[in-house]
Structure formats: C-alpha cells, structure tokens
C-alpha beads as a LAMMPS data file, in Angstrom:
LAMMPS data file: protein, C-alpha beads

413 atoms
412 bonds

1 atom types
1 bond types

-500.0 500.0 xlo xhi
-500.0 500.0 ylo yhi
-500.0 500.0 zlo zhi

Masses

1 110.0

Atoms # bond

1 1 1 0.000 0.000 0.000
2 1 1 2.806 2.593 0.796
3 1 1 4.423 2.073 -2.830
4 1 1 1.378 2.029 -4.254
5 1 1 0.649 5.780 -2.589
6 1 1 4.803 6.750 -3.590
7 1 1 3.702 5.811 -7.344
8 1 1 0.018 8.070 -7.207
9 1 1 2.519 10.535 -5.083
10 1 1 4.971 10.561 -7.743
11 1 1 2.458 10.843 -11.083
12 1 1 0.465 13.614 -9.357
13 1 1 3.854 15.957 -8.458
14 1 1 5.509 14.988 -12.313
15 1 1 2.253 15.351 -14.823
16 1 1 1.760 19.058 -12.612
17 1 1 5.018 20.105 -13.105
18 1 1 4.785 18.769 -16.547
19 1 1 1.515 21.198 -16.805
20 1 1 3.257 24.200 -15.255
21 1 1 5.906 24.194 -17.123
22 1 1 3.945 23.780 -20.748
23 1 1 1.497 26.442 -19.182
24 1 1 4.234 28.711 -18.391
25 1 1 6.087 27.955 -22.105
26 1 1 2.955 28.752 -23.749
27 1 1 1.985 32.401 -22.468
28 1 1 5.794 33.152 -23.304
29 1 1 4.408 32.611 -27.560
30 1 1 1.093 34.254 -26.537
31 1 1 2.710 37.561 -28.799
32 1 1 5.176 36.364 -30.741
33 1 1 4.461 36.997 -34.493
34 1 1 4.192 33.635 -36.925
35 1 1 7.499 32.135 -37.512
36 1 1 9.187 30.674 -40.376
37 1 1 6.560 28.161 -41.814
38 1 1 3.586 29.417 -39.607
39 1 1 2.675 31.846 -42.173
40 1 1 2.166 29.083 -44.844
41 1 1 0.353 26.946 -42.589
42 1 1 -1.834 29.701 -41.102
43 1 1 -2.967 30.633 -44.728
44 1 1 -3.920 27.367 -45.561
45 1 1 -6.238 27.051 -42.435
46 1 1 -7.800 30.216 -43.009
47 1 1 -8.994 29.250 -46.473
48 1 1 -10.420 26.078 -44.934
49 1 1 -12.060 28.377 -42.267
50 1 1 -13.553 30.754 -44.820
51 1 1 -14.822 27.558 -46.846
52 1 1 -12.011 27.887 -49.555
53 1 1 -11.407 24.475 -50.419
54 1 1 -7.985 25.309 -52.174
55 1 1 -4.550 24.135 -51.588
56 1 1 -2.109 26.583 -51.580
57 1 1 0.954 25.674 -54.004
58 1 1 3.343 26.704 -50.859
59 1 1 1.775 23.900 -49.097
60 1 1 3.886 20.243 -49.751
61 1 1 1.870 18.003 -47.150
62 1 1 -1.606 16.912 -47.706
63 1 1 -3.122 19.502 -45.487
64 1 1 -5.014 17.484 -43.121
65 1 1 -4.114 18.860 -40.160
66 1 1 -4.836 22.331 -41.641
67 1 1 -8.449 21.027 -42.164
68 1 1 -8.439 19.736 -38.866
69 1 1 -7.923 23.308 -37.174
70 1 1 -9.687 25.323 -39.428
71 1 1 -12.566 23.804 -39.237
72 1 1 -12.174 23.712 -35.374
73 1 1 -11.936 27.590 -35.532
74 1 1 -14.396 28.116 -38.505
75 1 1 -17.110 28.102 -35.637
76 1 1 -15.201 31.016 -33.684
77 1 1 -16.166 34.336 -34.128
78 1 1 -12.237 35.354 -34.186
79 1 1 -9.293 33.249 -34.118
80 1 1 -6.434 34.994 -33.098
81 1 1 -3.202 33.480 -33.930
82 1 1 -2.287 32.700 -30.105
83 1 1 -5.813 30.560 -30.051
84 1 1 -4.894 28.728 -32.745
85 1 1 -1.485 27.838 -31.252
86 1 1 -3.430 27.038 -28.317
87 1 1 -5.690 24.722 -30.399
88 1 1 -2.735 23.171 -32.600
89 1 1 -1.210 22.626 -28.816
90 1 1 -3.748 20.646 -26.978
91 1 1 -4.095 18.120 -29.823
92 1 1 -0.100 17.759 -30.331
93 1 1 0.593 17.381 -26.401
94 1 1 -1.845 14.599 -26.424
95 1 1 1.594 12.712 -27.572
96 1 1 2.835 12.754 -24.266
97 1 1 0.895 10.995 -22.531
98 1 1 0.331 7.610 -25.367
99 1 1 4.574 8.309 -24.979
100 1 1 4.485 7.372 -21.450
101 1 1 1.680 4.372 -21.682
102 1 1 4.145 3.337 -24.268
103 1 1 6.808 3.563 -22.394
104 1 1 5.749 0.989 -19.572
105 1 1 4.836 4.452 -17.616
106 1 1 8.794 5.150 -17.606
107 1 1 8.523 9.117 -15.940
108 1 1 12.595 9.430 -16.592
109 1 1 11.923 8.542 -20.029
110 1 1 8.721 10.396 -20.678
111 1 1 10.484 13.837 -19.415
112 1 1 12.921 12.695 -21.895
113 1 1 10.559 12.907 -24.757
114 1 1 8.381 15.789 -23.499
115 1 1 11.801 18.493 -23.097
116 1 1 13.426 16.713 -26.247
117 1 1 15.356 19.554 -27.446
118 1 1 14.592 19.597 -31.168
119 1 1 11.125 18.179 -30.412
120 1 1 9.619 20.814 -27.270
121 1 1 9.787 24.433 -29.317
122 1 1 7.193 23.101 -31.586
123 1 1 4.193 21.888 -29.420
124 1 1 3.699 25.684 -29.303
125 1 1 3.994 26.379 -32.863
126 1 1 1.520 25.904 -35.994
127 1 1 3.733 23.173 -37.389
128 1 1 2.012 19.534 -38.615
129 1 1 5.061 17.722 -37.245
130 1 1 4.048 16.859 -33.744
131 1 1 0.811 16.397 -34.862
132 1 1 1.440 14.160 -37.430
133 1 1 3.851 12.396 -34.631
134 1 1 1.032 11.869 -32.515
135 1 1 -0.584 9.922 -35.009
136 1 1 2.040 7.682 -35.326
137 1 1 2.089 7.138 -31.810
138 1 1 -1.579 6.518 -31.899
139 1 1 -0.972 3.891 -34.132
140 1 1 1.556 2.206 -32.378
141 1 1 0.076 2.017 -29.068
142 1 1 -2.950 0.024 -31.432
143 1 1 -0.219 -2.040 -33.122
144 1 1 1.397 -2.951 -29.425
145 1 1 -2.228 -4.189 -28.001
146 1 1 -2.415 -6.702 -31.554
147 1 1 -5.725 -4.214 -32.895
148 1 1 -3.957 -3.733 -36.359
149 1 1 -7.009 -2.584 -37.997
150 1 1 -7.494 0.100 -35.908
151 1 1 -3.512 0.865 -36.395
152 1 1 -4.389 0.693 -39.937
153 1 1 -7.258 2.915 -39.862
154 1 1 -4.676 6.138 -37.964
155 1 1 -1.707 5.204 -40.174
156 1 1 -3.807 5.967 -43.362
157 1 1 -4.951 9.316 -41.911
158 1 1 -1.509 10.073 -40.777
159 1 1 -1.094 10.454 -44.281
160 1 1 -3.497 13.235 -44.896
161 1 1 -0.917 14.957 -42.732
162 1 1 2.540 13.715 -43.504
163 1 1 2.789 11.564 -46.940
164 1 1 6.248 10.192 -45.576
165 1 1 4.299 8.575 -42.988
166 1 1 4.252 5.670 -45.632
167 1 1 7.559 4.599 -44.234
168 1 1 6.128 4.002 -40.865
169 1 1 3.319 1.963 -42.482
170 1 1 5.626 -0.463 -44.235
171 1 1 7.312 -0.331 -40.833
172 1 1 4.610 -1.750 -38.988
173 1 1 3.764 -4.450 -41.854
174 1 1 7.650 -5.479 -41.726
175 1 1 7.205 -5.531 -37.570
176 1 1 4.358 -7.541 -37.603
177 1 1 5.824 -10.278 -40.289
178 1 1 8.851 -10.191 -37.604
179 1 1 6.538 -10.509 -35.000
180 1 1 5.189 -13.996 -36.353
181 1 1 8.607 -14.985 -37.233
182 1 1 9.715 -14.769 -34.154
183 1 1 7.444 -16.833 -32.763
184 1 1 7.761 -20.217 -35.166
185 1 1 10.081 -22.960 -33.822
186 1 1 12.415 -24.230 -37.165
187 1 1 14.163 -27.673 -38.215
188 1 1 17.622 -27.252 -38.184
189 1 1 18.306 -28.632 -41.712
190 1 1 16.270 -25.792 -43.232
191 1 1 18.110 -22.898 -44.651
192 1 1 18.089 -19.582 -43.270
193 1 1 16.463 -18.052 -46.492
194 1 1 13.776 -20.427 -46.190
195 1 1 13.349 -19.815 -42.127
196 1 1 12.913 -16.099 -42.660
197 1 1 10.925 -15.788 -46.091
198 1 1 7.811 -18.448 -45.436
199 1 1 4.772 -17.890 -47.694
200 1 1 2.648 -19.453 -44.468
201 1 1 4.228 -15.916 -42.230
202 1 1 3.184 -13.900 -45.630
203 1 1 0.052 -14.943 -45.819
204 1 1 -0.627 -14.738 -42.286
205 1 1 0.855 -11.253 -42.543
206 1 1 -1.064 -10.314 -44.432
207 1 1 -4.554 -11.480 -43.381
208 1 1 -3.562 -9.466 -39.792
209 1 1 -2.104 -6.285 -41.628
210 1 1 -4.250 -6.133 -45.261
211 1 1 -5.065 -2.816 -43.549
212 1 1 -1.209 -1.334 -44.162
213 1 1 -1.135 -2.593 -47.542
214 1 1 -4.423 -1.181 -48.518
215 1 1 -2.734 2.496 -46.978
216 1 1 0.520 1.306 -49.171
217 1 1 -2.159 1.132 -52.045
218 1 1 -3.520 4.124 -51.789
219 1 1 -0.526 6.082 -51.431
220 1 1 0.573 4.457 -54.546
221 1 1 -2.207 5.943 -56.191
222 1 1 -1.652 9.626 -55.029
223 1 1 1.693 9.242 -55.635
224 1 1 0.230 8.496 -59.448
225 1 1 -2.442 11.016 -59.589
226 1 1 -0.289 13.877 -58.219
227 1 1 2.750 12.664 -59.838
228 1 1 4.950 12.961 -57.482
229 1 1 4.705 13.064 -53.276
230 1 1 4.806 16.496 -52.758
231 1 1 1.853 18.950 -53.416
232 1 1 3.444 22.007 -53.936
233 1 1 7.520 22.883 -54.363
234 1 1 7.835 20.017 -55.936
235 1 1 10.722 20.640 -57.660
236 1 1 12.747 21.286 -54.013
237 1 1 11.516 17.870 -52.661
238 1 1 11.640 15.867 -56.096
239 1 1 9.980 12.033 -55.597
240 1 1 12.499 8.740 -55.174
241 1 1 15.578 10.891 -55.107
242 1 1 19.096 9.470 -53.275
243 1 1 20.084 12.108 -50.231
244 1 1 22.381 10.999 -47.135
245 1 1 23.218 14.178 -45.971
246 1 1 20.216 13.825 -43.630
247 1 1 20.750 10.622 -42.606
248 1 1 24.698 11.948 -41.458
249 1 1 23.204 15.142 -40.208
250 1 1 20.412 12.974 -38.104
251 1 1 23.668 11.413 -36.706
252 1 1 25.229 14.693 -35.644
253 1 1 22.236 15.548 -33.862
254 1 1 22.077 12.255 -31.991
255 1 1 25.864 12.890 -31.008
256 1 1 24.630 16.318 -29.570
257 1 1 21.266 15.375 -28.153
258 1 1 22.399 12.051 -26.528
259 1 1 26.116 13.406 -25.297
260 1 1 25.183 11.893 -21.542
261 1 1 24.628 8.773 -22.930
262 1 1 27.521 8.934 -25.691
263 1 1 29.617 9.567 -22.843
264 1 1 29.166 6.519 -21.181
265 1 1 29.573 4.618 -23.947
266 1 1 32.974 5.393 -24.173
267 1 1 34.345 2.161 -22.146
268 1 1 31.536 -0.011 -24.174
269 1 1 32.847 1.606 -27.653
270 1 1 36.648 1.154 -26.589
271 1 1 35.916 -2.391 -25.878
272 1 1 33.752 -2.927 -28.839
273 1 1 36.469 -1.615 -31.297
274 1 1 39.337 -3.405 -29.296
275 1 1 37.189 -6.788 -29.775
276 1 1 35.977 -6.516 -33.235
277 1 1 38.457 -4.646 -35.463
278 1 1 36.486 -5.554 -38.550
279 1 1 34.511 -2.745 -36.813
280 1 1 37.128 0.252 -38.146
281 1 1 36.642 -1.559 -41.931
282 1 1 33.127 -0.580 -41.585
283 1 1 33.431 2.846 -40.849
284 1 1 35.613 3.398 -43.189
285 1 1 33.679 2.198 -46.075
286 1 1 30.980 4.580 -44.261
287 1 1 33.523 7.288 -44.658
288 1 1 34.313 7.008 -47.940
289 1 1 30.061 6.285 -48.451
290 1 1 30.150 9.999 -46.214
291 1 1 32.759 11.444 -48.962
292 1 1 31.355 10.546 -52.187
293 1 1 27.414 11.040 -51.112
294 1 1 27.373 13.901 -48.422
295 1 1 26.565 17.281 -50.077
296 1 1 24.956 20.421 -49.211
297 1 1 22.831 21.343 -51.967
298 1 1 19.723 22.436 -51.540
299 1 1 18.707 25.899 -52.261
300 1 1 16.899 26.417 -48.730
301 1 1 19.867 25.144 -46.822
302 1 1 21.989 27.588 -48.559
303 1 1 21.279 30.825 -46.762
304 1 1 21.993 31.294 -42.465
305 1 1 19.670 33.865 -41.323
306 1 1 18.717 32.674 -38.547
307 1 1 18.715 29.328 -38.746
308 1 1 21.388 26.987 -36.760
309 1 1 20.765 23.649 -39.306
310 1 1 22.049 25.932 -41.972
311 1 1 24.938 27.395 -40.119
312 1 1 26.350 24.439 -39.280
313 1 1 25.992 22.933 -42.337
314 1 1 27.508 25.325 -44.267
315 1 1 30.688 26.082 -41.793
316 1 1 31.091 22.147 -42.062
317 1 1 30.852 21.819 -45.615
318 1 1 32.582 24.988 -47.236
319 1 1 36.064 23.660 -46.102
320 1 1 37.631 19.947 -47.186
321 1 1 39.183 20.229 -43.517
322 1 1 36.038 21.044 -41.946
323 1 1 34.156 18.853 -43.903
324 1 1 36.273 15.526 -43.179
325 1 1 35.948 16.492 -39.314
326 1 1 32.284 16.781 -39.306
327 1 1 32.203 13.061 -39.847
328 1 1 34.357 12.401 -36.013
329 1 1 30.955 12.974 -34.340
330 1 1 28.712 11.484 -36.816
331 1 1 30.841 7.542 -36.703
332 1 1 30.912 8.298 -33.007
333 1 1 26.958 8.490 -32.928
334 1 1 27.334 5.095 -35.318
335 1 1 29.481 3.361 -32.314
336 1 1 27.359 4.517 -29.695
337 1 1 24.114 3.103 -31.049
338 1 1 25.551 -0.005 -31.979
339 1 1 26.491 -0.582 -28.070
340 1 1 22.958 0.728 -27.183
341 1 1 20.757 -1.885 -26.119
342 1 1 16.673 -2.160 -27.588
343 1 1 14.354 -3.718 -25.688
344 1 1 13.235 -6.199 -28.767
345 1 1 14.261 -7.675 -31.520
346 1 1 11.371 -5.739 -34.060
347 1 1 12.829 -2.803 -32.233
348 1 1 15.692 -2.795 -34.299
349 1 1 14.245 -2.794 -37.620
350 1 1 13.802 0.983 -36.631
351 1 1 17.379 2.078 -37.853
352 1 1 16.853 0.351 -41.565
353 1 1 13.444 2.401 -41.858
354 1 1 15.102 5.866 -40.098
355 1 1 17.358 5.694 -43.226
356 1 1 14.732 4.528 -45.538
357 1 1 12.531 7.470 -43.976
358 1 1 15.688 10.586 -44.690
359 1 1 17.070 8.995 -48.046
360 1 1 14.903 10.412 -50.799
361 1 1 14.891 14.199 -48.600
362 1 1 16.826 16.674 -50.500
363 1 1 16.276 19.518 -48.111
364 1 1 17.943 18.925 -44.720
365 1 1 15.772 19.287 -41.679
366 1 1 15.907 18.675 -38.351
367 1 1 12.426 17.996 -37.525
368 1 1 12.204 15.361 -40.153
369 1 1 14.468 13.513 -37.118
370 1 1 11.492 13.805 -34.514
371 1 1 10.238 10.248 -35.154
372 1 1 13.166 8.494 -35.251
373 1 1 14.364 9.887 -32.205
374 1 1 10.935 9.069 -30.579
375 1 1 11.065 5.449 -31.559
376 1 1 14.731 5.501 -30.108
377 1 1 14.075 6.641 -26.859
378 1 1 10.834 4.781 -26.611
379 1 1 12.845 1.096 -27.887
380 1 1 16.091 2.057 -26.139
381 1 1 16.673 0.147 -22.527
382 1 1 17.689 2.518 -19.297
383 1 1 21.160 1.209 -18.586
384 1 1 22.316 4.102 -15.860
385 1 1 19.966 5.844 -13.534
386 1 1 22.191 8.610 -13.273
387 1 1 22.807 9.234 -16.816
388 1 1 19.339 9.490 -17.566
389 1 1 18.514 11.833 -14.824
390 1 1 21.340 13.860 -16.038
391 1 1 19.834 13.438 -19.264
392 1 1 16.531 14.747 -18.045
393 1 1 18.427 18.105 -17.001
394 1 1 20.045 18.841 -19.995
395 1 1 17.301 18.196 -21.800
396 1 1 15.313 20.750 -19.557
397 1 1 18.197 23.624 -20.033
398 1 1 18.869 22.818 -23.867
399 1 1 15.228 22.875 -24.591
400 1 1 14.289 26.031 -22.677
401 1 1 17.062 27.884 -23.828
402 1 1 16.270 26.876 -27.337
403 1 1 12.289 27.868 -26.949
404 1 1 13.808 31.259 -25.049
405 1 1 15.693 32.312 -28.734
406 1 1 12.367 30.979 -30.696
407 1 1 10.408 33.148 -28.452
408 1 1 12.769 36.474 -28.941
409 1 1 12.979 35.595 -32.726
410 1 1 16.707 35.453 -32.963
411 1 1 17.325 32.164 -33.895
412 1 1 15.464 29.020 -35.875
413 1 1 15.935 25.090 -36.060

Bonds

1 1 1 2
2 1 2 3
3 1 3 4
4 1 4 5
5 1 5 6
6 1 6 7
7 1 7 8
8 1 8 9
9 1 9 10
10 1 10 11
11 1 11 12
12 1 12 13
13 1 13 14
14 1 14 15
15 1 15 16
16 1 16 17
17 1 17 18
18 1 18 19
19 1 19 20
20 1 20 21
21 1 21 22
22 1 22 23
23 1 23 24
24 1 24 25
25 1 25 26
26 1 26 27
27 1 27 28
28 1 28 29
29 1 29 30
30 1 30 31
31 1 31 32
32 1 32 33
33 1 33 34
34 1 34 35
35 1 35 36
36 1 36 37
37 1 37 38
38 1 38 39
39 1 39 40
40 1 40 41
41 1 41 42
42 1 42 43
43 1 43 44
44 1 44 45
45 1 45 46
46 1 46 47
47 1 47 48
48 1 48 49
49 1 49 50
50 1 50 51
51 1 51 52
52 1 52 53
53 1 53 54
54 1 54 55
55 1 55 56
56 1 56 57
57 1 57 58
58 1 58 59
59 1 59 60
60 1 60 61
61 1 61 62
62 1 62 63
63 1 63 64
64 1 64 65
65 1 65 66
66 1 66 67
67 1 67 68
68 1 68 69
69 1 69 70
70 1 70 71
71 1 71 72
72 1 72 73
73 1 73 74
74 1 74 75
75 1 75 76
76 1 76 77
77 1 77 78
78 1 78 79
79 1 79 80
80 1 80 81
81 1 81 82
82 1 82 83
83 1 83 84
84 1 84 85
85 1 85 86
86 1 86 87
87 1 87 88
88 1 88 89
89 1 89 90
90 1 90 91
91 1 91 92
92 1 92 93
93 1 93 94
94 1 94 95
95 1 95 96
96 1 96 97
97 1 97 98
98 1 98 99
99 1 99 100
100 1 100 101
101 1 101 102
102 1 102 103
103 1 103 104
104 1 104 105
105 1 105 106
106 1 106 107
107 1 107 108
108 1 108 109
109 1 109 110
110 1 110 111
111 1 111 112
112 1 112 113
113 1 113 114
114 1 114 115
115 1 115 116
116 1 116 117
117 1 117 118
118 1 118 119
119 1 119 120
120 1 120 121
121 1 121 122
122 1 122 123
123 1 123 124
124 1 124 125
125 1 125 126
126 1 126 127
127 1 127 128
128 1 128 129
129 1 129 130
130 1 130 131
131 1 131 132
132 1 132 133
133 1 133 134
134 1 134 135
135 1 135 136
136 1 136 137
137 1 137 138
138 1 138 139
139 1 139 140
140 1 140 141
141 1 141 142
142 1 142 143
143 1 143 144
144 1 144 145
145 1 145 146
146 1 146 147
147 1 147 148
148 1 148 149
149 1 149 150
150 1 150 151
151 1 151 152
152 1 152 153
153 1 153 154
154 1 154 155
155 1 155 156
156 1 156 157
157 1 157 158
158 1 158 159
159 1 159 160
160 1 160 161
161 1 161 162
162 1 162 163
163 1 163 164
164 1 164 165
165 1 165 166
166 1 166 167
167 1 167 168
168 1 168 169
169 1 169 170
170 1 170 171
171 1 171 172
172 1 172 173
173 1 173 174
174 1 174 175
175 1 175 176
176 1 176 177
177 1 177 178
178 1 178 179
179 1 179 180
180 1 180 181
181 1 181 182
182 1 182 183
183 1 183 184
184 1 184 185
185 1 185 186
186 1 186 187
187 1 187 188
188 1 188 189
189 1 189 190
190 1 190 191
191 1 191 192
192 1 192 193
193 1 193 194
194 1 194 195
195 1 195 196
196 1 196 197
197 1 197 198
198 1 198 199
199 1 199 200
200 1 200 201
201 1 201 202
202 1 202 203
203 1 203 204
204 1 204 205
205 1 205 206
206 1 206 207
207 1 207 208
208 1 208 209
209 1 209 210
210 1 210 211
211 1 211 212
212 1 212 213
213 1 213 214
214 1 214 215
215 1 215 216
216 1 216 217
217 1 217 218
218 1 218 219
219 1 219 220
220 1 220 221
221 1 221 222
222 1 222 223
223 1 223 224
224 1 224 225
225 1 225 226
226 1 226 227
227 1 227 228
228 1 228 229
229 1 229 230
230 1 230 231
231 1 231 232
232 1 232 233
233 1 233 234
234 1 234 235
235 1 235 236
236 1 236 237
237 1 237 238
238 1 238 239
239 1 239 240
240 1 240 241
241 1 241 242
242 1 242 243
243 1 243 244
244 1 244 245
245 1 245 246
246 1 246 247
247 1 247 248
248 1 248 249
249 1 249 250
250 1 250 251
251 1 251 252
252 1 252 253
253 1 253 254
254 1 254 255
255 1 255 256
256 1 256 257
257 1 257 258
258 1 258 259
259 1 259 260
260 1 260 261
261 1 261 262
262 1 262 263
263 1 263 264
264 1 264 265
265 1 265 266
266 1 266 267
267 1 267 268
268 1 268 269
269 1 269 270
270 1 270 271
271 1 271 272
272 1 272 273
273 1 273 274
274 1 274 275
275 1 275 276
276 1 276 277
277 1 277 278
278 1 278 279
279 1 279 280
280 1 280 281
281 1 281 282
282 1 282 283
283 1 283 284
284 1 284 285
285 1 285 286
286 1 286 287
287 1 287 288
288 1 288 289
289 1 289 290
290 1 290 291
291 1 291 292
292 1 292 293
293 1 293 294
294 1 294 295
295 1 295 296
296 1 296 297
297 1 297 298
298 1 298 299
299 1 299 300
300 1 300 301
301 1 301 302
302 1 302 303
303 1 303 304
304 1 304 305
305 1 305 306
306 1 306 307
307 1 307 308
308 1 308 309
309 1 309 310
310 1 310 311
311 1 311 312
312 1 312 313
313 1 313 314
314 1 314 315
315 1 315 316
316 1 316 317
317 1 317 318
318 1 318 319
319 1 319 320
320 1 320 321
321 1 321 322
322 1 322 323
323 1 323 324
324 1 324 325
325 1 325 326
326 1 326 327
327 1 327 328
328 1 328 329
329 1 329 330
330 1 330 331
331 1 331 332
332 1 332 333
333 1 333 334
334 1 334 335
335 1 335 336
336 1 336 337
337 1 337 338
338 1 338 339
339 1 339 340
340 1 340 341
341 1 341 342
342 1 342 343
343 1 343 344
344 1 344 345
345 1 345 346
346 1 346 347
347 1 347 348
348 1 348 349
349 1 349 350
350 1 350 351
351 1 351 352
352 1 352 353
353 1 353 354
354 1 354 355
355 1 355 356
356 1 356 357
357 1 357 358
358 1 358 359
359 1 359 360
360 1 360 361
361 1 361 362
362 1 362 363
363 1 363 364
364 1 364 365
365 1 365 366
366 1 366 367
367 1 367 368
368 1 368 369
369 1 369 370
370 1 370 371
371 1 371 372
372 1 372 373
373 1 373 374
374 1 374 375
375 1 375 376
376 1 376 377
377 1 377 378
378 1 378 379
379 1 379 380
380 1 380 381
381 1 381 382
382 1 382 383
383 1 383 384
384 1 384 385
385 1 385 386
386 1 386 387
387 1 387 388
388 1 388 389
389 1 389 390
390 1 390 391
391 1 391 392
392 1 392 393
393 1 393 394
394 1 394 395
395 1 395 396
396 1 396 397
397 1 397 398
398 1 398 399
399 1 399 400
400 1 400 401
401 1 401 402
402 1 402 403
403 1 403 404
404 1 404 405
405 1 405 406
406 1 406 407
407 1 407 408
408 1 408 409
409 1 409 410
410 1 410 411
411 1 411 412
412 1 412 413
C-alpha cells in the first residue's frame, strides 16, 4: 500500500510540473508573431475556415491537419493566432501521454521525450510535425495491443498529414511479419532463407495487416495522380531521389542530443572496437560512403539567417578540412548506437526504416528527425539511472534555452 501511494505521489507531483511548465512555455508565444513556416500553414487554415477548399501551391503536405484546425476555428467568431497555437497545442501534447503508456509508464523517459530539445519548441507552434507524430504514436500504441485494424485505420490518416508517414506503415507491416517470425520454432536442416521468407508468415501477414497494404495502395495511387509526393515545391523535394546528408546530419544531432549517454559509452565503444576490429573496416567504407554522397545542396539550406541547421551545415561543408571532421561525431553516434541496447528484436528494424525514412529528402531538416528519435528513446533500454537523470536536465536547459531564442525571434531550427 505505501508504494502504491509513492507511485500516485509521484504521477500527481511529475504530470503538474509537466503542466506548469507547458502552461508557463505557452503564455511566453502568446505575442510572438508567426514564424518561419507558420505563415504558410496559417494561410492554408484560413482558407479552410472561410470555406475555400484550395490548396495553396506553398503547401507540400496533404493539409489534413490544416483542415483539422480550421474547421475547429471556422465556428469562432475570431481566431487569433495565439488561439490557434493554443488549439494546434492541446491536440499535439496529447503525444505525451500515449509516450508514457508506451513507455511501460517510464517518468525518466517520458520527461525525456516531453523536453526533447529539437522536439519541445514546436508543441507551441503551428507546425504539422508533432501532430502528425502523434498519429504515429496513436498507431503504435494500437499495433502494441495486436488491434492492427485500428492501427491501420490512424496510419492511413496520418497520411493526410505527412505523406512520408508511408515509411512508418511499411514499418509496422515489416514488424508484424517479424513478429510472427519470431514466434515459429524451425528444423535445423532448413536454410536460413527459407526460415525467414515463409509464404505461411506472408500470408498470415497479411490477413492481420491487409489494412497497411491497402494504406501502401492508396498512397501508390496519389503518388500516381499527383505525380509525385509532394503537393506544392515540388521541384525542391523531387519524388524517389538518393540524399544521405540527412541521414549523417540525423547522426550529428544524436551525437549532440544524446552526449550523456555517448559519454558513457565510451568504455563499451573502446571495448567494442578493441574486440571486433572488422569494426574500423566498416566505418571506413561509411567514410568514404560519407565522402562521395554527403553534399549540401539544396537551395533552402543555402542561406543562415537565422537558422542553426544551416549554419552548421555550411561552416562544415565549405572547407575539405572542416568537412572531413564533421564526420568524427557522426561515426561516433554510429558506435554509440551499436552498443545501445533495444528492448526487442522488431525494435531494431527501426534504424533500416530511419534511413529509408531521410534517403529520398533533399532539403535537410531537423524535424524530419522527430520520429526516429521518438522510436529511439521509446525502444532504447535505461542502462544508468544517473545518466538518464542527467539526461533529463540537460534536456530541460537545452530545450528552454532553445524555446527562449524561438520566443525572442533570434534564432530558428
């Protein structure tokens, strides 16, 4: 009885201070003018507001979530932009929460996700990222409790918001064929190409999960009517290109936002490379993927103003010296999540489908990093108390700090 008051003890004091502090971020936006992509997306929802049933060509996304919110507001006399924040914001912190159920109710690991430095500034903006995240979430949390129709059903209409959703939805299908896999019991004179592709596990497959490949089938036909994935600016985010600059930028990131936890690592990486040399090989065949591949192109990504993304990749990649270095980090970040432990075997199949997920983005963006990291934290097992508390912190200063320039309008993600 006393741990089961400590626990009620425990949730009360963390989901208030979880309110406070979202209460208190929010009335620091309340008169900040539209930022960056706000004014796109705020146009949009107007014309759904006002009836206009156009799409804008600055709009690339299907814009469900723009429908979603303006016909909310089409019922209020005014909508200010601050209510519409507010709005945008009680649907997108809904995430938090399905985070923590999925999370086995982890509070170390929810704070994690809920301060998540490249993740927190945007629950107060009118961005379809977070939204579109919860979806995904949604869906998961369905796909965990075996109701894959359901799963199905959310994945589909996370498509009206994000069309590269349709990653995650082959995701799932692949999970769930792993899933049954995992469970059959094999002869031991049978090959491993015929223990892993079984047209019994197929079928099966996809009897459960007909639901993903009827969303696969319909994005297949947008992709056919519209020509392409994107709506508008299609030529800046051109269909089945070949791009790894995101995938090496996501890993920059991870060796900023997960330096605790790449810090421990150290001893495990030292002992991983001293053990398995053929290790080094692989990086360097990385490397020279890095040097032949890595570019910064793209128009947008071209220009600093205030944006940090584009500052550091153009410092980075506007000197050979520079531009060799930026790769220390990014094989560091390789290392550490090689040495970090998932709590499944399906949880794995997340890093193929990150990379599948940034490959064919031209533009580099950091948000486009928001559901990888998610699935990481969620599938990634605790292995130091401290580290993660220490995590927690720096998480809480990075993230505030961050929100503080957003705020001020000095600096951009």
């Amino acid at each position: 009885m006393d741990n089961e008051f400590k626990m009620k003890y425990i949730a009360v004091f963390f989901w208030s201070l979880v309110v406070f502090l979202f209460a208190l971020a929010f009335l620091q936006i309340i008169d900040v003018n539209p930022l960056v992509d706000e004014l796109l997306h705020l146009k949009q929802i107007f014309n759904f507001r006002s009836h206009h049933f156009v799409i804008n060509k600055d709009i690339t996304m299907i814009p469900g979530y723009h429908f979603f919110i303006g016909m909310i507001i089409s019922v209020l006399e005014t909508a200010p932009i601050w209510l519409i924040r507010l709005i945008s914001f009680l649907f997108c912190v809904l995430a938090i929460p399905v985070f923590h159920y999925l999370g086995e109710k982890n509070y170390l690991k929810t704070w994690e996700f809920a301060f998540f430095p490249i993740i927190f500034p945007f629950y107060f903006l009118i961005y379809t990222d977070l939204f579109s995240l919860l979806f995904v979430l949604l869906a998961f949390m369905f796909f965990k409790n075996k109701k894959y129709q359901i799963s199905g059903i959310i994945m589909i209409m996370s498509l009206l918001i994000r069309q590269n959703n349709i990653i995650w939805i082959i995701y799932f299908f692949t999970s769930l064929y792993l899933e049954q896999y995992l469970n059959l019991k094999f002869e031991q004179k049978e090959s491993l190409l015929k223990k892993f592709i079984r047209m019994d596990l197929i079928i099966l497959t996809m009897k459960k999960g007909w639901i993903y490949l009827l969303g696969f089938g319909l994005f297949i036909l947008f992709v056919f009517i519209n020509q392409g994935i994107a709506l508008g600016y299609s030529d800046m985010h051109p269909p089945f290109a070949f791009h790894t600059t995101n995938v090496f930028f996501l890993l920059f990131c991870h060796f900023i936002l997960f330096l605790p936890l790449n810090i421990f690592h150290f001893s495990k990486i030292y002992r991983l490379l001293k053990n398995r040399k053929w290790i080094i090989a692989v990086l360097l065949l990385v490397f020279l993927l890095y040097l032949l591949t890595y570019k910064n192109s793209h128009p947008w990504n071209n220009f600093t103003g205030k944006f940090i993304r584009n500052h550091i990749l153009i410092y980075f990649y506007s000197h050979p010296v520079r531009h060799i270095l930026f790769f220390i980090p990014c094989a560091y970040s390789i290392l550490s999540i090689w040495v970090t432990p998932l709590n499944s075997y399906p949880a794995y199949l997340v890093y193929p489908f990150t990379i599948l997920y940034l490959l064919p983005s031209w533009l580099v963006e950091q948000r486009y990093y928001m559901l990888p990291f998610t699935f990481y934290l969620l599938f990634k097992k605790d292995e130091n108390k401290w580290i993660e508390f220490i995590t927690c912190l720096y998480y809480f200063i990075l993230s505030f700090a961050l929100y503080y320039f957003f705020c001020t309008e000095k600096v951009f993600l």
